[in-house]
C-alpha positions as semicolon CSV with decimal commas, in nm:
position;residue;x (nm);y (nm);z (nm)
1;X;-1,114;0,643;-1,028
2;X;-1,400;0,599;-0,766
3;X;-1,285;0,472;-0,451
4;X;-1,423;0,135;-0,340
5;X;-1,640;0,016;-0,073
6;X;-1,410;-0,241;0,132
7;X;-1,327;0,022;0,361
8;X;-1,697;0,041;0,505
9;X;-1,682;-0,343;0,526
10;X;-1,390;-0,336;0,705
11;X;-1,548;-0,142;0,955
12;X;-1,824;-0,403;1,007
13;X;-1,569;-0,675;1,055
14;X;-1,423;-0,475;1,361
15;X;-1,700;-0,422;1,479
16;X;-1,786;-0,771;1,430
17;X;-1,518;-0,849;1,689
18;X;-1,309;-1,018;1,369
19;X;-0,992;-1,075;1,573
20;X;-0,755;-1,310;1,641
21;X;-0,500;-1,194;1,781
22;X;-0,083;-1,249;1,719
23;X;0,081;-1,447;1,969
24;X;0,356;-1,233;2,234
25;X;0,706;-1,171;2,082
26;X;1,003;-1,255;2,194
27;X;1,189;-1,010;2,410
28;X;1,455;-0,780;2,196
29;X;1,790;-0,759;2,356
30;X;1,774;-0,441;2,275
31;X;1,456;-0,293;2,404
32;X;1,465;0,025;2,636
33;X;1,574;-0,045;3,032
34;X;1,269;0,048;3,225
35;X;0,859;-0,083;3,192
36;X;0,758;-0,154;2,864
37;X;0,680;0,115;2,632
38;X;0,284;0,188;2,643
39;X;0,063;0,269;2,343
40;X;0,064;0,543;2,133
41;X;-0,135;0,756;1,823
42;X;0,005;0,979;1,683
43;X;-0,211;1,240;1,409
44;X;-0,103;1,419;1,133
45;X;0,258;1,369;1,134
46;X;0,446;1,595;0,918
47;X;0,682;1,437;0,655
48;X;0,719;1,755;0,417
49;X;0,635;2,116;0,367
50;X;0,284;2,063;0,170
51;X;0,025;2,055;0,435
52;X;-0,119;1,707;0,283
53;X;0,223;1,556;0,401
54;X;0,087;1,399;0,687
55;X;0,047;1,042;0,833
56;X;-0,188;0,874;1,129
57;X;0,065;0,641;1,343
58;X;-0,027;0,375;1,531
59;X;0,216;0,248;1,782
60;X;0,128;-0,084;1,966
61;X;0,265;-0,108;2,358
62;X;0,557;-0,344;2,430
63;X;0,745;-0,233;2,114
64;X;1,117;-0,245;2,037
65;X;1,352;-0,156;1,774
66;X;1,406;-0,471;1,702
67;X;1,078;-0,654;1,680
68;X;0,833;-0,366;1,558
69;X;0,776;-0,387;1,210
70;X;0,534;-0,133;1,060
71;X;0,218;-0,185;0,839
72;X;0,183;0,100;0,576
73;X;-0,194;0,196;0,448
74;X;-0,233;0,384;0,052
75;X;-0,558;0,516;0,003
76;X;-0,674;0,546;-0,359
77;X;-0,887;0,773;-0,540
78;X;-0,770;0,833;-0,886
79;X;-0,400;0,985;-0,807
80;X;-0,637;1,281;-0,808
81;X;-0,857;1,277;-0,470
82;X;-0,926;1,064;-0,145
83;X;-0,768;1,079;0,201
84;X;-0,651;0,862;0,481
85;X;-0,924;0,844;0,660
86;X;-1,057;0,663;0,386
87;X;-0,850;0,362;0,531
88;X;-0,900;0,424;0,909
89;X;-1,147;0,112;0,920
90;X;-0,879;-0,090;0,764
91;X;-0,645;0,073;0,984
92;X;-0,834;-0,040;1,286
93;X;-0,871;-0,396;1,175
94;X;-0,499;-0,451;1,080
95;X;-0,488;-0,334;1,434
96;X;-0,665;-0,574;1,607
97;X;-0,526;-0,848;1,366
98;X;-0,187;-0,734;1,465
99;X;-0,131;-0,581;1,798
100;X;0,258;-0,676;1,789
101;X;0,294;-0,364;1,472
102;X;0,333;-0,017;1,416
103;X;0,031;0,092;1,165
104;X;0,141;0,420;0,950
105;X;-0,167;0,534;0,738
106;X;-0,070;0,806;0,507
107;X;-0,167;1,128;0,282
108;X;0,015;1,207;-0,013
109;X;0,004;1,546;-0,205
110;X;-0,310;1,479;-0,491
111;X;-0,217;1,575;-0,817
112;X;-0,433;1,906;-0,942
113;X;-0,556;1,974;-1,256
114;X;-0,231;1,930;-1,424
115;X;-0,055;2,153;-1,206
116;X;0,047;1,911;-0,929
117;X;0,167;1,630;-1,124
118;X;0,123;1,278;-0,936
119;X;0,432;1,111;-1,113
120;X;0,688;1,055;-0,929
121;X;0,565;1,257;-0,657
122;X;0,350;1,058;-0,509
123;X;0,600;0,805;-0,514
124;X;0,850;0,966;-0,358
125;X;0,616;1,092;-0,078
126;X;0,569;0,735;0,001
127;X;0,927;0,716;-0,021
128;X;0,958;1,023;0,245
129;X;0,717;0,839;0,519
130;X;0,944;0,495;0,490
131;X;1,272;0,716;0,533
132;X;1,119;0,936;0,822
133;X;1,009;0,626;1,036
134;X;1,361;0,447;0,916
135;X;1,523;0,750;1,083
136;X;1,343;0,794;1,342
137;X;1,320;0,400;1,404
138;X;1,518;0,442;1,750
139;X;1,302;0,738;1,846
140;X;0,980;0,543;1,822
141;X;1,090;0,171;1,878
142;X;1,011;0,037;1,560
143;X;1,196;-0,156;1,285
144;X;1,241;-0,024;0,964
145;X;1,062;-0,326;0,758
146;X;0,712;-0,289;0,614
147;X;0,392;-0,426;0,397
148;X;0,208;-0,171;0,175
149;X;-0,136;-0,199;0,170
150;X;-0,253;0,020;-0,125
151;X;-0,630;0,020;-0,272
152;X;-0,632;0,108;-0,604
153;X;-0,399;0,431;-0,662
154;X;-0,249;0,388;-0,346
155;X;-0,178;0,011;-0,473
156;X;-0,032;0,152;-0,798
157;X;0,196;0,383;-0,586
158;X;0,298;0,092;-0,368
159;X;0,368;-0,126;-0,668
160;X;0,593;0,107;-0,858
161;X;0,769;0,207;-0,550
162;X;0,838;-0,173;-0,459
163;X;0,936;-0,214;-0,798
164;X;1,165;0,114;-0,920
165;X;1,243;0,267;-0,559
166;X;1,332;0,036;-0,313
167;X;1,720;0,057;-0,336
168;X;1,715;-0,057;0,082
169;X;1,500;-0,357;0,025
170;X;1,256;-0,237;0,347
171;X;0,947;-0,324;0,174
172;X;0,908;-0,716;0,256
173;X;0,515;-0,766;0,139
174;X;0,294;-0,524;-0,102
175;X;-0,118;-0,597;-0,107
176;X;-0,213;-0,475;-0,405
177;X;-0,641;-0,418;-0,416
178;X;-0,748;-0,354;-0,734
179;X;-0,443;-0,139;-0,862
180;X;-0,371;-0,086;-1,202
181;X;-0,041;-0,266;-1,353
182;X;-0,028;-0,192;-1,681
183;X;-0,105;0,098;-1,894
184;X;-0,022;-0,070;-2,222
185;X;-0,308;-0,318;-2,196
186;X;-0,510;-0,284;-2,474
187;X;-0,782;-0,137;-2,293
188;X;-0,593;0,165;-2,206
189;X;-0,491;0,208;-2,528
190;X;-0,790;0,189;-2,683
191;X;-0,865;0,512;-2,462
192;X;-0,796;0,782;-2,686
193;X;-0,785;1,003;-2,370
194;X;-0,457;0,816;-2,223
195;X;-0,230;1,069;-2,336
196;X;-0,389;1,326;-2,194
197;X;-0,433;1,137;-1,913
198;X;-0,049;1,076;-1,895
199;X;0,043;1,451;-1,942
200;X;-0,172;1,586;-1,694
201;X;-0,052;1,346;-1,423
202;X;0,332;1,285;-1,539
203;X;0,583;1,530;-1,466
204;X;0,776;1,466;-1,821
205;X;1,055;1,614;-1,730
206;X;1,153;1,365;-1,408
207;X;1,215;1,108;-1,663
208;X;1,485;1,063;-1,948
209;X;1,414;1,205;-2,269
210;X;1,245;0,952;-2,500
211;X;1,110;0,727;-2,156
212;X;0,810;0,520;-2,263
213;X;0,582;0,650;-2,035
214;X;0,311;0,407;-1,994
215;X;0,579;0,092;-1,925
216;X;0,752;0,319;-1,660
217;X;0,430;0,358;-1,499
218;X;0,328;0,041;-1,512
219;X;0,416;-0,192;-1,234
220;X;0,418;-0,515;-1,481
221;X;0,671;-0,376;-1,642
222;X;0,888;-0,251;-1,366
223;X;0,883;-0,594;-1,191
224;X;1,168;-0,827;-1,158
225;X;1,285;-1,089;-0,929
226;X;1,321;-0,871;-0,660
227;X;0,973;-0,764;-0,608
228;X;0,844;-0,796;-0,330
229;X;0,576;-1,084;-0,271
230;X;0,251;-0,982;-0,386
231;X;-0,125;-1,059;-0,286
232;X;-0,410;-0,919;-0,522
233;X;-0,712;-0,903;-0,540
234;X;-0,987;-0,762;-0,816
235;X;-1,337;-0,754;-0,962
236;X;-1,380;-0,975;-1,269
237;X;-1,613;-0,700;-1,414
238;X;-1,420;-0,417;-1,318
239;X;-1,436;-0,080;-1,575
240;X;-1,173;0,103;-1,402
241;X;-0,880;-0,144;-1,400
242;X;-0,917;-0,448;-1,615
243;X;-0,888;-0,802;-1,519
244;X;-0,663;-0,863;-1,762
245;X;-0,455;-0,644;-1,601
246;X;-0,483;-0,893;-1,335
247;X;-0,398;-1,138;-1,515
248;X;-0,084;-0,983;-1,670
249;X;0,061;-0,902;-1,288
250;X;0,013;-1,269;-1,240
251;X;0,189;-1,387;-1,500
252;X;0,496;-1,173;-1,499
253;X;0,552;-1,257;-1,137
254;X;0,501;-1,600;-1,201
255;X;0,774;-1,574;-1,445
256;X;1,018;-1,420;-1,230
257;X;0,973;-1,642;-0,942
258;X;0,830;-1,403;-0,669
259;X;0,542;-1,507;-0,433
260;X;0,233;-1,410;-0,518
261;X;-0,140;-1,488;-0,538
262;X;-0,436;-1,368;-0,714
263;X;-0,792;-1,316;-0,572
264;X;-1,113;-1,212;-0,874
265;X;-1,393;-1,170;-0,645
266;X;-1,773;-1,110;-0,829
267;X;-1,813;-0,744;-0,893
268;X;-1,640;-0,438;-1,002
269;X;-1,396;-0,195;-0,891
270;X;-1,492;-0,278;-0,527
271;X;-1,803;-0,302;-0,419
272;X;-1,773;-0,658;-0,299
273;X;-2,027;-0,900;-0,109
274;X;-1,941;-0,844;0,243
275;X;-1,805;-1,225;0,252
276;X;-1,564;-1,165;-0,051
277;X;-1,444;-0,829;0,191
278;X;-1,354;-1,062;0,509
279;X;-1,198;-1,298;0,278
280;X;-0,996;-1,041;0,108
281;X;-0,847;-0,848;0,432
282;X;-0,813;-1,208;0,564
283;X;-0,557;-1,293;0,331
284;X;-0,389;-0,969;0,401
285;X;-0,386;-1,061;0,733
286;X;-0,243;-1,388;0,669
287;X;0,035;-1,238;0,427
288;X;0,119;-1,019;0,674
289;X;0,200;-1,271;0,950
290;X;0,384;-1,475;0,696
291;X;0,617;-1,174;0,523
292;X;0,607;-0,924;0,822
293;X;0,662;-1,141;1,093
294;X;0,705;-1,034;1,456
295;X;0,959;-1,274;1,623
């Protein structure tokens, strides 16, 4: 799955000076005695024993325990390639948008020629970054309540860890760009490479005997009323992930009752006019003040 060009337009936006900024929180009762807490980056954070365990974190100055909630950036690239850096731009804006949160951009281990599977792996990595900065929430100052933003595998590994993982109920928002939802759509099953496909990335025997693969995968089918509110956003000639895949996220969520709102923007699987870009990480933005608040 090629990776899409948002994350160069996001870097034109910063550097556009695209920033309004969040208004001061209110003091925690709970913050550290002594000045406020400054800044702090931290690179390459180790969450696990592979060496691609790693995540960039971003923590703003003036944080607390109680008030620092933490943005969490998926790159894509197939399950099978792509890196964090791929999101740094995005990173940077989100930044700027919000200087009251922690950013966490991660790397997760990329499955390999059917040796590495992806599934669940990679969703249990993501799961391994969330518990870290949970238990380490005192450590750091921050509070243990984020937003995923994934792009297109990283959107699919938010989604189904929203969906099927989230026991603790930390994920409060999940900006899904251009992530697939549903690998019984028609046009995957048309593919007569999909089971192949589904080996090769699938570790069969994580799952119960007889598990209908393609539904667990799929985030459309692992939703329920207690998924997390979405945003989306996709190309409405997109040969990677369908709209109608789009369209079938939409529905189901509309169905259960969970917030949610759906963006097709002209174009493919990214790849966007530079406009369509600004308005897409503007809604993010905007989702993010409303479902990750900083009080």
């Amino acid at each position: 799955m090629k990776r899409s060009r948002f994350l160069m337009m996001a870097a034109v936006l910063v550097l556009a000076g695209a920033c309004s900024k969040e208004e001061g929180a209110t003091p925690a009762t709970d913050t550290p005695p002594g000045p406020p807490l400054e800044a702090e980056t931290r690179m390459n954070v180790s969450y696990g024993p592979d060496p691609q365990q790693v995540y960039d974190l971003y923590l703003p100055a003036g944080r607390s325990a109680a008030n620092t909630k933490v943005i969490v950036l998926i790159h894509g690239g197939g399950w099978v390639e792509g890196d964090k850096t791929d999101m740094d731009s995005v990173a940077l804006y989100l930044r700027q948008q919000h200087p009251l949160h922690a950013v966490a951009n991660i790397n997760y281990v990329l499955a390999d020629s059917g040796v590495t599977k992806a599934f669940p792996y990679q969703f249990l990595d993501l799961g391994a970054v969330l518990d870290q900065l949970d238990a380490q929430h005192q450590e750091l100052q921050v509070k243990p309540e984020f937003a995923l933003v994934g792009v297109s595998a990283g959107a699919h590994i938010a989604m189904i860890y929203d969906n099927v993982y989230d026991a603790q109920d930390r994920v409060k928002l999940v900006a899904n760009v251009v992530g697939p939802t549903d690998f019984t759509d028609p046009y995957y099953i048309a593919n007569p490479m999909l089971p192949l496909a589904m080996a090769l990335l699938t570790d069969g025997s994580a799952y119960p005997p007889g598990t209908d693969l393609a539904r667990a995968l799929s985030p459309a089918w692992q939703a329920s009323a207690q998924t997390s509110p979405t945003v989306m956003f996709y190309g409405n000639t997109d040969d990677l992930v369908p709209p109608s895949n789009a369209y079938t996220l939409d529905s189901v969520l509309t169905g259960f009752g969970v917030p949610h709102q759906l963006t097709l923007y002209p174009g493919g699987h990214g790849g966007w006019a530079e406009s369509d870009m600004g308005d897409m990480l503007g809604q993010i933005s905007d989702w993010i003040g409303q479902y990750l608040p900083v009080e």
